[in-house]
N, C-alpha and C positions, 0 to 999 in steps of 0.2 A: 965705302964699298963700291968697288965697279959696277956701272949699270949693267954691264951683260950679264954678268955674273947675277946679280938680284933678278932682273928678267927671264932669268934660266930658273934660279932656284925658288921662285914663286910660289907657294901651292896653294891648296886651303888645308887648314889643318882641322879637324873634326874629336885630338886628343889633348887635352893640356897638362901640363906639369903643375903639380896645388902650389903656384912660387907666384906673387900678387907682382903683376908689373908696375913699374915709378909710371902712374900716371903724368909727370911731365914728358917722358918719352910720346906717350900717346898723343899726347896735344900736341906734341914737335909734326906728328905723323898728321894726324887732324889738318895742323898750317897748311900743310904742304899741299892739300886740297887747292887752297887760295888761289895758288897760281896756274891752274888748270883755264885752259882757253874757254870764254864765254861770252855767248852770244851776244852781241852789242854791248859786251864788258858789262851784262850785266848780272849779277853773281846772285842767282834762284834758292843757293841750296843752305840748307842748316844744321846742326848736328846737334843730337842730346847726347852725353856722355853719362850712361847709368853706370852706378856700382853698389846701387842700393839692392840684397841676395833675394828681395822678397819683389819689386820692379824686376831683374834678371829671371824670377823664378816666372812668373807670366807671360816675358816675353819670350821666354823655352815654349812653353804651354802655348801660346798663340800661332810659333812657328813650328809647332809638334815636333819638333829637332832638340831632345831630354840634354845633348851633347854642350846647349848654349850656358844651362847653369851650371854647369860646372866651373863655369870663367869667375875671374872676377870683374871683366868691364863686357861692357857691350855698347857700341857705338850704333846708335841710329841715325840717319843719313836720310835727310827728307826735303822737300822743296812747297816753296809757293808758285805755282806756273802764273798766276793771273799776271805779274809783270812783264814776262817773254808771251804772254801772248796776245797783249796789249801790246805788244811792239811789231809782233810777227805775224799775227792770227794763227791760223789752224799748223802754219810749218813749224810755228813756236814747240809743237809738242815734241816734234822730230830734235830742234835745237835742242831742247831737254833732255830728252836721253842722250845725245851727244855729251852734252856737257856733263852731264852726269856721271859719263861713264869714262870719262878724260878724267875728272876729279877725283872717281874712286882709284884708276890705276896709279893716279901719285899717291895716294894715300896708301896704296897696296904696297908701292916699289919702298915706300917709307918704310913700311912694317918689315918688310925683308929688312931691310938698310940698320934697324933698331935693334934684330936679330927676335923680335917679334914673332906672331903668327895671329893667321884668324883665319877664318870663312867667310866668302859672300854670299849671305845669306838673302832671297828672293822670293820666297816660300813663307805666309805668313796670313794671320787675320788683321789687316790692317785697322780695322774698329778698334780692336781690342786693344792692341799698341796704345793710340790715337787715344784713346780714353783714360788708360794709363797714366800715360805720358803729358795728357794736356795737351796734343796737339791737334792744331786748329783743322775745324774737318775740312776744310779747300785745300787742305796741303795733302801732299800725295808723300808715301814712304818709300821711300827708292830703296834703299836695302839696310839690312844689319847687320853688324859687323863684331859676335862675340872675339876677345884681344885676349892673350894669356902668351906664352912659352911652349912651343912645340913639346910635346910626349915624343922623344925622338923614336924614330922606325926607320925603316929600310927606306932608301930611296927606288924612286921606280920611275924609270921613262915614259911619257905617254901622251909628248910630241909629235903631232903628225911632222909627217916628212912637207919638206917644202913645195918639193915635184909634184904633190897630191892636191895642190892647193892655191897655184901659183899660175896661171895666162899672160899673154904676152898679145896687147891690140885684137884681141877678142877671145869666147869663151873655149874656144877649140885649140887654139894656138897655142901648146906647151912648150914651145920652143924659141928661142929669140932671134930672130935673123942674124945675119951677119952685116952688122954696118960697111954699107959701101962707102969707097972715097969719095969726097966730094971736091969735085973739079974747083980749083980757084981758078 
């Protein structure tokens, strides 16, 4: 798939088709996390891959979003910050959501590219996850990610314009000069 084209047709999708995706597809999407830039190469993040209906039915219930069990996977997407900030200190946290959020768009641009769909999900009791799931309470949960096949609908535009969102050498300047010649 063209990257503009997966960049463009992105969404989250909140409807799924009842059609069980080949979990090797997903792990393909998962990889592709790997290669996302981090901080002093050093890679914080982890991933549980449920598909167990009765784990997916709690982790609905915890992010109050009824929309998640419907799936049949749900990727959770969680880090240990103590190494980046053993390295970094207090800007460590800022590298982390950096990095974090470098590694969900590959995994995102993947799921388009597999013909995939999901939601990023942000909204959550993270305890309850955490408890669930076994994971350790120092780790933080960056997000969830129910996986299935678009319930296809209408498409709908609802990119801002570039003009609306774009400065040029500070915040006022919407415009980009005109480069002058420069004398040899």
């Amino acid at each position: 798939m063209d990257l503009d084209k997966a960049i463009r047709s992105r969404k989250s999708t909140r409807k799924f088709k009842n059609k069980k995706p080949d979990w090797r597809d997903i792990i393909e999407c998962i990889d592709a996390m790997r290669y996302s830039p981090m901080a002093g190469n050093n890679f914080s993040l982890k991933f549980i891959l449920v598909d167990d209906k009765e784990k997916i039915q709690k982790i609905s219930k915890a992010a109050q979003q009824p929309f998640i069990a419907e799936t049949y996977y749900v990727l959770v997407v969680y880090s240990n910050p103590s190494r980046i900030l053993n390295s970094f200190g207090e800007k460590g946290k800022i590298y982390l959501r950096q990095q974090t959020g470098s590694a969900i768009q590959n995994f995102l641009l993947k799921i388009e590219e597999k013909s995939l769909a999901t939601c990023w999900i942000g909204h959550f009791v993270e305890e309850q996850i955490k408890n669930e799931l076994k994971i350790p309470k120092t780790s933080n949960i960056e997000a969830l990610f129910p996986i299935g096949y678009e319930f296809k609908r209408k498409k709908k535009e609802r990119k801002i314009e570039l003009d609306n969102i774009l400065s040029f050498n500070n915040s006022k300047n919407k415009k980009m000069k005109n480069p002058r010649k420069l004398d040899v």
